[in-house]
C-alpha positions, 0 to 999 in steps of 0.5 A: 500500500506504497504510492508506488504500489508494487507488489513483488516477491521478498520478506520482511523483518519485524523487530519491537512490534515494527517493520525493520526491513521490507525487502525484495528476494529472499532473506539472508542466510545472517538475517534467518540466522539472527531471528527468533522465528522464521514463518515461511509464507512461500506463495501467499500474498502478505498485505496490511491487516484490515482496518475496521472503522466502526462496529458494535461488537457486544450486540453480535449475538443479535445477528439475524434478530431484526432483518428487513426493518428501517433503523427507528423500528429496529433499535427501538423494537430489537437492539435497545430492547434485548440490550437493556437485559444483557449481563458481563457474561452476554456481552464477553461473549458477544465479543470473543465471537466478534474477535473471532470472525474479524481475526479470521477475516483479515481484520486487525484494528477495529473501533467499537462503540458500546455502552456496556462493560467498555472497561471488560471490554479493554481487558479483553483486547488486550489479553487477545493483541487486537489493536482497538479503539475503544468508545464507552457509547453515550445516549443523551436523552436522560437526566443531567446528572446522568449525562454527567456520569456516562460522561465521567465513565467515558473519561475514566476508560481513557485515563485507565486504558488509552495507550495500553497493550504497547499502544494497541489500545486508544479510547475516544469520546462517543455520543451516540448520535444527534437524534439521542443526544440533544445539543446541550449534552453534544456540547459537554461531550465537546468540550470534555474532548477538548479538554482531555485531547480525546478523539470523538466519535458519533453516528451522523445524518445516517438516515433521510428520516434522521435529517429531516426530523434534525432541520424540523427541530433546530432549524439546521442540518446536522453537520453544520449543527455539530459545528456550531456545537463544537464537536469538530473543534477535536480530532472527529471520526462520524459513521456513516454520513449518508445523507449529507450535501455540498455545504456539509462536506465542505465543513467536514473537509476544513474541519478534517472530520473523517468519515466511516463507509458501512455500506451494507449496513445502510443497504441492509437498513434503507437507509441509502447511499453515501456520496463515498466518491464525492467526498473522496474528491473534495479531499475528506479521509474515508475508511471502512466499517461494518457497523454490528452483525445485526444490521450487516450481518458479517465483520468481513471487511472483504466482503466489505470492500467488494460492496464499496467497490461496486455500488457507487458505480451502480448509482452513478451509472459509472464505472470508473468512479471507484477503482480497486487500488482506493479501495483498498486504501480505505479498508488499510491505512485510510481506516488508519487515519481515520482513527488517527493511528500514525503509522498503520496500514502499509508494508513499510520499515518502522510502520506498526507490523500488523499484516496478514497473510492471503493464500491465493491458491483458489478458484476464484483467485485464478489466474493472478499475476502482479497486475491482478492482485489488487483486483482480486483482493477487492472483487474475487476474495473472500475472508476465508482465504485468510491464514495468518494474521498478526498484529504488533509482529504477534501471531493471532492467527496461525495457519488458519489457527487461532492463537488466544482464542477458544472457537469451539467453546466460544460458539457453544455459548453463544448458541446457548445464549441465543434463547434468553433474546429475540 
């Protein structure tokens, strides 16, 4: 993922959970001699890991629960309903479930915004060395003092847990979205980002619905309200962005707002079409996410790439107005910078080593040549041909076996939870 984009035949050399060297041919016999560990990777395609920019991962047992239903109607007869009932045990479950599919996917970082046991949440990713960002989500529509006490939580998970696990792990400040935090509490939310150099991350303008309702209430569309209210005055990552105009990008470029693309999630929910290339054009940073199983309902950020490919081209009755090669960036180092990890996302010396490793030795992946592989990866390929992944230069991920993680026990009990839910 260079400017250059080549791809070639050679091997890497981690050290300290970095790149030391990014080399062409084969390795010297003083370089294999010197190593801890050689892996041989001989024949597989070895890429940046995949970088998943929004995601909820303890709502993962309702995967399936709420199909084919608009975004009010779901959260409120579906996703709020069975979340006010769930426990530790039901969300660090949920959890590992998650971790499992986006580790075997290719998925190395991830952000998660969810508003229950965050502080397990962080333990967790840290025994497993995913790279994380992690938002204690903040729903506004409750008394002050209780605004003030999701806020202090929120705080208190940053001082605890921000740039734990080697620096794996980064907390940002999370109020859910304008249509659940009114402008008083997006305001305090600003201004304790500000205050604590926190990163914010919120659902923006997701549906026409949502926008409509915002301009009824304050006169104004959301983007240029959230402005007004300070929320861009940090570091400001918004999911999903759908419904947003000219003005609207323009304030999201000068204020360097990042954007994360969920396009089958917003497919699967209605709820529309992201102006992906536009903003792209006019300069804004764009990464890729998943959103939750219950409204996707998978983490392959392959399977991902491929939608985010393919429907900007359908809409606009063009096919050149995406291309495989920026694809591929926002799903790498584009997610990166969208959650303001500095050096992430390419094979390149003294960048974080979190790579994963692709067997192209399929079907669907025949032919290739140098020329085709960034093709394949986003048109033909699929999470399954994943066999390693490391994060830091730390297998989590070997062979097509797990490292840290308990598959078999793990997908038992999440089957036996399914009875307590919808």
């Amino acid at each position: 993922m260079e400017e250059s984009h080549q791809i070639f035949y050679g091997y890497v050399i981690v050290e300290k959970g970095l790149f030391k060297t990014v080399g062409k041919g084969s390795p010297s016999s003083k370089e294999i001699a010197d190593a801890d560990e050689v892996i041989d990777g001989q024949g597989k395609w070895l890429m940046p890991g995949l970088v998943n920019t929004h995601g909820h991962l303890g709502s993962t047992l309702l995967r399936g629960a709420g199909d084919d239903m608009p975004l009010m109607d779901w959260l409120k007869q579906i996703m709020w309903p069975n979340e006010s009932r769930f426990d530790k045990e039901t969300v660090t479950i949920a959890a590992q479930l998650a971790m499992i599919e986006m580790i075997k996917s290719g998925t190395t970082t991830f952000l998660d915004m969810y508003h229950l046991f965050m502080e397990d949440m962080a333990e967790l990713v840290i025994d497993i060395g995913m790279r994380a960002t992690l938002c204690r989500g903040m729903i506004g529509l409750c008394s002050e003092e209780e605004q003030e006490q999701k806020l202090a939580e929120s705080v208190k998970l940053y001082k605890d847990f921000h740039g734990e696990s080697d620096g794996k792990i980064s907390i940002a400040l999370s109020p859910h979205a304008p249509y659940t935090c009114p402008p008083p509490f997006m305001k305090r939310a600003a201004e304790e980002a500000k205050k604590h150099n926190m990163m914010i991350h919120t659902h923006v303008s997701e549906t026409r619905g949502e926008v409509e309702q915002h301009v009824k209430e304050y006169g104004k569309r959301p983007i240029v309200h959230l402005e007004e209210l300070g929320l861009f005055h940090s570091p400001c990552l918004i999911a999903h962005g759908v419904h947003v105009n000219e003005e609207e990008m323009v304030i999201l470029k000068e204020n360097d707002v990042a954007v994360s693309h969920n396009p089958i999630s917003n497919l699967k929910l209605g709820s529309g079409i992201a102006p992906i290339p536009e903003m792209v054009s006019k300069g804004i940073t764009v990464g890729l996410g998943t959103d939750s199983t219950a409204s996707n309902n998978n983490l392959d950020l392959f399977e991902e790439m491929r939608m985010a490919a393919l429907i900007h081209k359908g809409k606009q009755e063009n096919p050149s107005v995406t291309n495989s090669l920026k694809t591929l960036e926002m799903a790498t180092f584009k997610g990166a910078e969208a959650l303001r990890i500095s050096q992430l996302g390419k094979i390149r010396s003294k960048f974080k080593a979190d790579f994963i490793l692709v067997d192209p030795a399929a079907p669907h992946l025949t032919p290739w040549e140098n020329n085709r592989v960034h093709s394949h990866l986003v048109y033909a390929a699929k999470g399954s041909d994943v066999t390693d992944v490391f994060v830091g230069g730390k297998a989590l991920y070997s062979n097509k076996s797990l490292v840290k993680l308990d598959e078999e026990k793990i997908l038992y009990e999440a089957n036996n939870k399914l009875e307590n839910f919808v």
